[in-house]
C-alpha positions in Angstrom: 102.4 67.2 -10.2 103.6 64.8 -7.6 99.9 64.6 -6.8 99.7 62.6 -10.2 102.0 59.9 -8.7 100.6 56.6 -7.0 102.1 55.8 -3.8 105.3 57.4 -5.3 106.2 57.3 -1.4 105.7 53.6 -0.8 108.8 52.2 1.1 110.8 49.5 -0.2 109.2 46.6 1.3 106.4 47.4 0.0 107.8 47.4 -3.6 109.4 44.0 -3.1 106.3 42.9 -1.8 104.7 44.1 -4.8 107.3 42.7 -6.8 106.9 39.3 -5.4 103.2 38.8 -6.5 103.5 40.2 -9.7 106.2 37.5 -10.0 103.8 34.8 -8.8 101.3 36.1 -11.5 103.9 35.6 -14.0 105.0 32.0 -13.0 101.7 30.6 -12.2 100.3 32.1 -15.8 103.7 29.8 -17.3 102.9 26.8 -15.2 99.3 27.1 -16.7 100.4 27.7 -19.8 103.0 24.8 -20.1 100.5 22.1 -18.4 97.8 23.2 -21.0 100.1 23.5 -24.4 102.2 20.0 -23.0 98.6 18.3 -23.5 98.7 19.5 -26.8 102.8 19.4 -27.7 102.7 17.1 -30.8 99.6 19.5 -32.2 101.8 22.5 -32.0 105.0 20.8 -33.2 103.0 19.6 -36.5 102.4 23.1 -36.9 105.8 24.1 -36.9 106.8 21.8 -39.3 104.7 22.7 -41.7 107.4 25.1 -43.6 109.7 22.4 -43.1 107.1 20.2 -45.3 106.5 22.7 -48.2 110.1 23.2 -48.6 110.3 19.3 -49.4 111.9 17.3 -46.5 109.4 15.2 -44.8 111.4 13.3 -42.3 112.5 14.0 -38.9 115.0 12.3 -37.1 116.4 11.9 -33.4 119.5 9.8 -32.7 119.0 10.7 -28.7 116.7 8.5 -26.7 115.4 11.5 -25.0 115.6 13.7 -28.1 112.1 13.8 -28.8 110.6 14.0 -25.2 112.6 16.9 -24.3 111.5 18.6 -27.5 107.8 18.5 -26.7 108.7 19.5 -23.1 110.5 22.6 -25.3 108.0 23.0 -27.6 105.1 23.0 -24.9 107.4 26.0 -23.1 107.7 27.8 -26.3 104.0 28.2 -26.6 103.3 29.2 -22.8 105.5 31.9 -23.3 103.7 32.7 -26.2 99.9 32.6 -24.2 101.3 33.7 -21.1 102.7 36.9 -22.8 99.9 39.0 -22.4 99.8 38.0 -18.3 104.0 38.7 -18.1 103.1 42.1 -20.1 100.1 43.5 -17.8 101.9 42.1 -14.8 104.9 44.6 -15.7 103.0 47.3 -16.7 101.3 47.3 -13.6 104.3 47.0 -10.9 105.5 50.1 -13.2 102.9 52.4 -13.7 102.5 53.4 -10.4 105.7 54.9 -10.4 104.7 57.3 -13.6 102.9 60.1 -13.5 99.8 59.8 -15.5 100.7 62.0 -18.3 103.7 59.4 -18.6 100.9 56.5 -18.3 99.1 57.9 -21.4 102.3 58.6 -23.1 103.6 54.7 -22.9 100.5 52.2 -22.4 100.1 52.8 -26.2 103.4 51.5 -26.8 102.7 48.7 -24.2 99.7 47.4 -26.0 101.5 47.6 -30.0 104.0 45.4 -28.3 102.5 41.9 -28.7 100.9 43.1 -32.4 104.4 43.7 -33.3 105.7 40.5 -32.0 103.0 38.4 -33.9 103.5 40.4 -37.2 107.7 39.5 -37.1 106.8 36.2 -36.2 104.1 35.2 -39.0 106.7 37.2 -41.4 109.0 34.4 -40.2 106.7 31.5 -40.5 105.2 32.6 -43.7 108.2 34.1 -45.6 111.3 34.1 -44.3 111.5 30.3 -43.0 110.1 28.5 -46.1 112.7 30.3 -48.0 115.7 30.1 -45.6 114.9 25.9 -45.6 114.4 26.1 -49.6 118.4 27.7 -49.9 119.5 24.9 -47.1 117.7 22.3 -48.8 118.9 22.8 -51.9 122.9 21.9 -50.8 121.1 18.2 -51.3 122.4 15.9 -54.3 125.0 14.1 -56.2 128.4 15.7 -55.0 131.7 14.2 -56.2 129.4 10.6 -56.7 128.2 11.1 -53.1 124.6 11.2 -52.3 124.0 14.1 -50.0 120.9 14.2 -48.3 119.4 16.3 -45.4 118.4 14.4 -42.4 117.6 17.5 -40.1 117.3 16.6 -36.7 114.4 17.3 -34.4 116.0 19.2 -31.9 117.8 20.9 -34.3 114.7 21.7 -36.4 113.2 23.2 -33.1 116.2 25.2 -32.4 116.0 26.9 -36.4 112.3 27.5 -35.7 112.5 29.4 -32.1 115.2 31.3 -33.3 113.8 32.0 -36.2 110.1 32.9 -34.5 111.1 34.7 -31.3 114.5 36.5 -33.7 111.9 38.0 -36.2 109.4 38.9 -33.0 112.2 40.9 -31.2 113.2 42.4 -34.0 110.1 43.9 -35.3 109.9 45.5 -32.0 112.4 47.9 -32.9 109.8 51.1 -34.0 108.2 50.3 -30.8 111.3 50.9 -28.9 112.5 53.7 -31.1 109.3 55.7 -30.1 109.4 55.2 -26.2 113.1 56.6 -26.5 112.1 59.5 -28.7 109.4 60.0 -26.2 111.9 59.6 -23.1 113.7 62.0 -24.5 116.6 59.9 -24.5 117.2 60.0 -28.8 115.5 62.7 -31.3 113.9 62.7 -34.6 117.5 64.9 -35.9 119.2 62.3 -34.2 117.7 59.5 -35.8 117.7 60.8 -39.7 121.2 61.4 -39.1 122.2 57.9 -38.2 120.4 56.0 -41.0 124.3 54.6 -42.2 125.0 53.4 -38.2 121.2 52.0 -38.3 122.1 49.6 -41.4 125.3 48.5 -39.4 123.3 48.1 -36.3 120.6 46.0 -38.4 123.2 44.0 -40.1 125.0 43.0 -36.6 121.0 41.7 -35.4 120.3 39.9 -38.1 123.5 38.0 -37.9 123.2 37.5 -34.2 119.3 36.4 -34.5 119.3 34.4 -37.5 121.4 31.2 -38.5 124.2 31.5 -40.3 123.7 32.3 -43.7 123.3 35.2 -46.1 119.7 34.2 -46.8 118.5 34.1 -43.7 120.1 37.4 -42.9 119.2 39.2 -45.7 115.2 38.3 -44.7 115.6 39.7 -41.3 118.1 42.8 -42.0 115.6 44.1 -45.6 112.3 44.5 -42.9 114.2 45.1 -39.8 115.9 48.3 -41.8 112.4 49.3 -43.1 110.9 49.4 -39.4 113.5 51.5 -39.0 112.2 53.7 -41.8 108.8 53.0 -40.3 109.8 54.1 -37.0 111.0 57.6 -38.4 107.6 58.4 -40.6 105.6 56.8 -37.5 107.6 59.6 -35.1 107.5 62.4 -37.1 103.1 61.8 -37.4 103.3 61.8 -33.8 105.0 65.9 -33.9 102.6 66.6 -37.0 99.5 65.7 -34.7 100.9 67.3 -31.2 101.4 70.6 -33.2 98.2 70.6 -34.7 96.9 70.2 -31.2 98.5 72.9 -29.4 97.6 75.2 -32.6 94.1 74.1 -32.2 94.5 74.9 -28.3 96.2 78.1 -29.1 93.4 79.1 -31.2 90.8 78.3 -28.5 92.8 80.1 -25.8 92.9 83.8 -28.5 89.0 83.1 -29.2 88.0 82.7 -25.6 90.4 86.3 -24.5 88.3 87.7 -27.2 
């Protein structure tokens, strides 16, 4: 079995070597990626502001002189991280693997690669649902109060700030049947474990989405509703898993008998 291991015996300096250029890989892919997406910073920023738009505020303000420099600089990082996630992903999966043996490899590179599908799906769920109607409920605190106008004049550094959290919140947290499988598989949690803690999970979900999310019930409530049915998700996803490994080794069993015969 130990056979299965690659260079399981390396000494250390060769790991920190190893270390050391997959940390290159992952720095030069951001310095790419920023260079390349600062180019086209005002393009991805109109994107962004596009819920923004249909929830009926079209203005923009800064009241910093540098305000809106340092939020292309932002924005441009935002989206590297985004492009260069793939390149931080493989680059980690492959200063890992060969420390697994390869019946661990096959068990997690699955997981590895539903990461970033996951990521994008909580993200467009922010972009497309949750932040046109969290900026709708904001919004809507605008008029007449008391014979005061009150009007929303969002700032652009603030705007960016809702969005990220908003984009990389809903990403992170959509990753949670991901994680729940790869500690089911480790061993670490089971399937019992987790149908018994359905009333901790809704606590736990709750506590996220007021951590990842602004401060208000709306926004919460879009984050903890999906976030509690990945959880769901997670369960029916793990118990498949045991429905198809027992149908294997039935189906091996079986061959085993037929072939003594």
């Amino acid at each position: 079995m130990i056979g299965d291991l690659d260079d399981s015996k390396a000494p250390l300096l060769d790991h920190l070597i190893e270390l050391r250029r997959r940390l290159l890989w992952c720095v030069a892919a951001l310095l790419v990626g920023f260079f390349v997406c600062l180019n086209f910073a005002k393009e991805i920023f109109a994107v962004l502001v596009q819920p923004l738009l249909a929830a009926g505020q079209g203005k923009l303000i800064y009241t910093d002189i540098f305000e809106a420099f340092f939020v292309e600089v932002k924005v441009a990082f935002f989206a590297a991280l985004m492009i260069a996630f793939p390149v931080l992903a493989t680059q980690i999966w492959r200063f890992v693997a060969p420390g697994l043996y390869a019946k661990e490899k096959r068990a997690f590179l699955p997981f590895l690669l539903a990461t970033p599908l996951f990521f994008a799906a909580g993200a467009s769920f922010a972009y497309y649902v949750a932040m046109p109607w969290a900026l709708k409920f904001l919004l809507s605190f605008e008029g007449n109060v008391g014979g005061v106008e009150q009007e929303a004049l969002p700032a652009i550094g603030n705007y960016l700030n809702f969005t990220t959290r908003f984009l990389f919140g809903f990403g992170v947290a959509f990753l949670a049947p991901v994680l729940l499988m790869i500690l089911e598989r480790a061993g670490i949690v089971t399937l019992e474990q987790l149908s018994k803690s359905r009333r901790y999970a809704i606590v736990a979900c709750a506590g996220i989405s007021a951590v990842l999310t602004p401060p208000d019930v709306v926004s919460m409530l879009l984050l903890l509703v999906p976030l509690y049915s990945l959880y769901e998700f997670a369960l029916v996803a793990i118990r498949l898993t045991h429905w198809r490994a027992s149908r294997k080794k039935a189906a091996a069993t079986a061959a085993a008998l037929d072939k003594d015969d």
